[in-house]
C-alpha positions in Angstrom: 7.0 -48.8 21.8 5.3 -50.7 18.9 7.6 -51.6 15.6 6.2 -51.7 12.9 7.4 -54.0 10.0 7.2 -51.7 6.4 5.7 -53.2 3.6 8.2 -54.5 0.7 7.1 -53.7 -2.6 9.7 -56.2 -4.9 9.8 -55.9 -8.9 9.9 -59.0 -10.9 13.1 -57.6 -12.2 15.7 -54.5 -12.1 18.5 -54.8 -14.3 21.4 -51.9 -13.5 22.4 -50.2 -16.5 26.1 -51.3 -16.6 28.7 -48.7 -16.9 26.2 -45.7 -16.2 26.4 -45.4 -12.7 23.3 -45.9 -10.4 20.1 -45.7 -12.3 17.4 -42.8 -11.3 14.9 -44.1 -9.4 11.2 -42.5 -8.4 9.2 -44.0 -5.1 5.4 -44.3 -5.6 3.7 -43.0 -2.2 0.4 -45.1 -1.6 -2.2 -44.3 1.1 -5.5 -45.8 1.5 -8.2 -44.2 4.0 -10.6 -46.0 5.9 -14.2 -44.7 7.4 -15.9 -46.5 9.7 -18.6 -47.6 7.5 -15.9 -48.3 5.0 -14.4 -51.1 7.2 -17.9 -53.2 7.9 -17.8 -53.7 3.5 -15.5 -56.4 2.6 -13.3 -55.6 -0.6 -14.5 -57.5 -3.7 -12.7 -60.0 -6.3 -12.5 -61.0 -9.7 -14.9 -63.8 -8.1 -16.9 -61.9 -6.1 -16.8 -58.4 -7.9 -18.4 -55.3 -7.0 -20.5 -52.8 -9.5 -19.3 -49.0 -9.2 -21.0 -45.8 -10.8 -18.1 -43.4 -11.8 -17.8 -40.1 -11.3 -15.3 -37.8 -12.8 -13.1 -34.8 -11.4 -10.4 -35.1 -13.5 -7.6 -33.5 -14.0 -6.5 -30.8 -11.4 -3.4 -28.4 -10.3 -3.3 -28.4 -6.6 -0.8 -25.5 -5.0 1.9 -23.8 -6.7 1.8 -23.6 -10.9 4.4 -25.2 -12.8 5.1 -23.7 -15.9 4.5 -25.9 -19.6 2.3 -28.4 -17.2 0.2 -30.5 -19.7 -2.8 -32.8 -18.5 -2.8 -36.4 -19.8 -5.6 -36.9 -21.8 -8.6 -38.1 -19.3 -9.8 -40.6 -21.5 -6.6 -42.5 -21.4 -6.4 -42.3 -17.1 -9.9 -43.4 -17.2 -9.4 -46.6 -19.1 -5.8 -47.2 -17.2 -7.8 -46.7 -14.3 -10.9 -49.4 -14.8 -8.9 -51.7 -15.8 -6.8 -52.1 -12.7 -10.3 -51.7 -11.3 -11.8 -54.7 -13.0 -8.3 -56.8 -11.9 -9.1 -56.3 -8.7 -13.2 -57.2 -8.7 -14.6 -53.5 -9.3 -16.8 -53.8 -12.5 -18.5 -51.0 -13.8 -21.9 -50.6 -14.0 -24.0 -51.2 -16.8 -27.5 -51.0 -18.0 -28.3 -54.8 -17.5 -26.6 -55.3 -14.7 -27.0 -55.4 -11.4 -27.3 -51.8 -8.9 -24.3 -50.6 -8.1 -23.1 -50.8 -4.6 -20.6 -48.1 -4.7 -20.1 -44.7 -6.0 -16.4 -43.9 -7.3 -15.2 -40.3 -7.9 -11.9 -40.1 -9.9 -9.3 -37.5 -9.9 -5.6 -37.0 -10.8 -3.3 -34.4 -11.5 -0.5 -32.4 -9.7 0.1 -31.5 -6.0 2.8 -28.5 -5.6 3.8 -27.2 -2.3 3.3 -23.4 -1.6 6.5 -22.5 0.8 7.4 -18.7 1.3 10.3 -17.6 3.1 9.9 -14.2 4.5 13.5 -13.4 5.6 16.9 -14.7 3.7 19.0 -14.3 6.9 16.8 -16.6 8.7 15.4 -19.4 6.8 14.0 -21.6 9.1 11.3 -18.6 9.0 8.7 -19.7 6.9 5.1 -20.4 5.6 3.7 -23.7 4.5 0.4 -22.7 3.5 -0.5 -26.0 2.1 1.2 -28.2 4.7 -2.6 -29.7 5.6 -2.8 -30.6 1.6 0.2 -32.2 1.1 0.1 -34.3 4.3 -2.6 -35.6 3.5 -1.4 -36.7 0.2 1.4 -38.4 1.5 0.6 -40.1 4.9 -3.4 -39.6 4.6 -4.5 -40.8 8.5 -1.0 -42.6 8.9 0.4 -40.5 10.6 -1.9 -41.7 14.2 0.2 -44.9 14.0 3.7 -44.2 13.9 5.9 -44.3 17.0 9.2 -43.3 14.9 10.1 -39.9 14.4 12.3 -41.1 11.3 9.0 -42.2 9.8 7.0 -39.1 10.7 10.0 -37.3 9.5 10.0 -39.3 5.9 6.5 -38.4 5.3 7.0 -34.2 6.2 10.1 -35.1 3.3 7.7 -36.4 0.9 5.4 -33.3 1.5 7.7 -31.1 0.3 7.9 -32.4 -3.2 5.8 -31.4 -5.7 4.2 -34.5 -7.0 1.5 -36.2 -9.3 -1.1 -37.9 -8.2 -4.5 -40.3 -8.4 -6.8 -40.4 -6.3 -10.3 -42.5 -6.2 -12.9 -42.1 -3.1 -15.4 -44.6 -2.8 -18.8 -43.4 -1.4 -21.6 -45.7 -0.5 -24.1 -46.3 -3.5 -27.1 -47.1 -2.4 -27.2 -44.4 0.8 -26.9 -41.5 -1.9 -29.6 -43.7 -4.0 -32.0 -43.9 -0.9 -31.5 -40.5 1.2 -29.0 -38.7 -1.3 -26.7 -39.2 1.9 -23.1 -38.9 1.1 -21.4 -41.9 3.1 -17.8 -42.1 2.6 -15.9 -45.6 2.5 -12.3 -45.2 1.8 -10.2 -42.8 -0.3 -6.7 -44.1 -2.0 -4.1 -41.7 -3.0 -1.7 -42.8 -4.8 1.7 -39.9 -6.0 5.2 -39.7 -6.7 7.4 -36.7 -6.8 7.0 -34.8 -10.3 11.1 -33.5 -10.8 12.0 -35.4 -13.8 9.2 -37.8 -14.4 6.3 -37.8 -17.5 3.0 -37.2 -16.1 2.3 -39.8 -18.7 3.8 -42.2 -18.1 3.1 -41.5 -14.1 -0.2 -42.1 -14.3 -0.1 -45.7 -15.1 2.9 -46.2 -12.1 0.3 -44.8 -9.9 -2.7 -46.3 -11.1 -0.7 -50.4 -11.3 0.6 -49.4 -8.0 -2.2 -48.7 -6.2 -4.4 -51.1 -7.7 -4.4 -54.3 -5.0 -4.8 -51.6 -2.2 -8.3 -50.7 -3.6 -10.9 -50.5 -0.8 -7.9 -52.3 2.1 -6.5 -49.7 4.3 -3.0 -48.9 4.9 -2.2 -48.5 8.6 1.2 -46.7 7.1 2.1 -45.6 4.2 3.3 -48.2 0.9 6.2 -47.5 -0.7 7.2 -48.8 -4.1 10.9 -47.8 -5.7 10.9 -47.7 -9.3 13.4 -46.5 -11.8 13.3 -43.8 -14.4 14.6 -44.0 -18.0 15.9 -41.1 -19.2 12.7 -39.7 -21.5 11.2 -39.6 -17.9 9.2 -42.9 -18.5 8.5 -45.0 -15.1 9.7 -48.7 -16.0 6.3 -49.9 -13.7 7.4 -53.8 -14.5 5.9 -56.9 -12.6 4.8 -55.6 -9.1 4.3 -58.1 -6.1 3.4 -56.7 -3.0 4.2 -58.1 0.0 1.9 -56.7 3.2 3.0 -55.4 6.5 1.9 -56.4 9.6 2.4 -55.2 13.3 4.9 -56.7 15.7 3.1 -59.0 17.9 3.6 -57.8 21.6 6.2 -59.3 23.9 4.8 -62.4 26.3 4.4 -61.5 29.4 7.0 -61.7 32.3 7.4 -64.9 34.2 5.8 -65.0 37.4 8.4 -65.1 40.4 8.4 -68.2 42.3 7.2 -67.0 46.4 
């Protein structure tokens, strides 16, 4: 069996709020997706950067409504979100620049899941009828690599949260440009559970969060703790992320002297 070493996300600093008890916390969920084509492109840098035309989705309300759910205003996620972009060597294109090499549609907004329990005597009983949805939010193509069933297990958890989300797909430029081909790279979702949290101030969690996992995919799922303050801001602070890599295998056995 393979074990896997989770990554570590560490904040520059937590202070406990002394006398208060345990502060509320919220864990960011991040998932990056990777195509075939998508792994032959190697991710840019502020010194090597790559042009992007974006394309905009928006905001949308996946599943179940929640009452008195506001969208954050899309021009402010937009700018949150090409900023992180330009920090990590995606530049957006302009008239005088260089073609673009990538395509990249936006979208955020809220994930719910849709659970009905038919019978109250029984509740085990019931319908997930966007299980497919919210799996893929959380784990994405994860879930191939995990031996554990405590990890599989952690991600059905997560799937039963309603959450927020962000979520950027990167599509090959030049193959739309050329054949209007629609050539999928790599997709990175980035959410956290919704239950007591601003969708304002989520959206910059998610977008900081994600943003050094841009275009590098995630063999399992990156997990970032954060705490709440109680107006439901996310206290995003300093973020150093510390990668994951698998076990190496065992040596092989000693051959037995004839």
């Amino acid at each position: 069996m393979r074990v896997h070493v989770c990554a570590v996300f560490i904040l520059g600093a937590l202070a406990a709020t002394a006398g208060r008890g345990a502060a509320r916390q919220t864990e960011v969920s991040i998932v990056v997706d990777m195509t075939a084509e998508g792994r032959k492109v190697a991710p840019p840098s502020p010194a090597k950067p790559a042009r992007y035309l974006p394309l905009v989705l928006g905001y949308r309300e996946i599943g179940a409504p929640i009452a008195g759910s506001r969208p954050p205003l899309q021009n402010e996620v937009l700018h949150l979100a090409a900023v992180e972009l330009a920090n990590q060597g995606y530049l957006v294109m302009s008239k005088t620049g260089p073609a673009p090499s990538l395509i990249l549609l936006f979208q955020w907004g809220s994930m719910n899941p849709q659970i009905e329990t038919f019978f109250d005597e029984n509740p085990g009983q019931r319908m997930f009828a966007n299980e497919g949805q919210m799996l893929a939010l959380v784990g994405g193509n994860t879930l191939q690599h995990m031996d554990l069933d405590f990890q599989k297990e952690e991600i059905r958890q997560g799937a039963e949260q309603s959450r927020y989300f962000v979520a950027l797909t990167a599509f090959d430029y030049r193959a739309y440009a050329r054949n209007h081909k629609k050539v999928m790279l790599w997709q990175a979702k980035m959410s956290l559970p919704s239950v007591g949290v601003s969708i304002d101030e989520a959206m910059p969690a998610l977008v900081k969060a994600g943003g050094p996992l841009f275009g590098r995919e995630t063999l399992q799922p990156k997990r970032l703790i954060l705490p709440v303050k109680d107006d439901g801001r996310v206290d995003i602070g300093a973020l150093t992320v510390k990668d994951y890599q698998d076990a190496p295998p065992p040596p092989p056995p000693a051959e037995k002297p004839h």
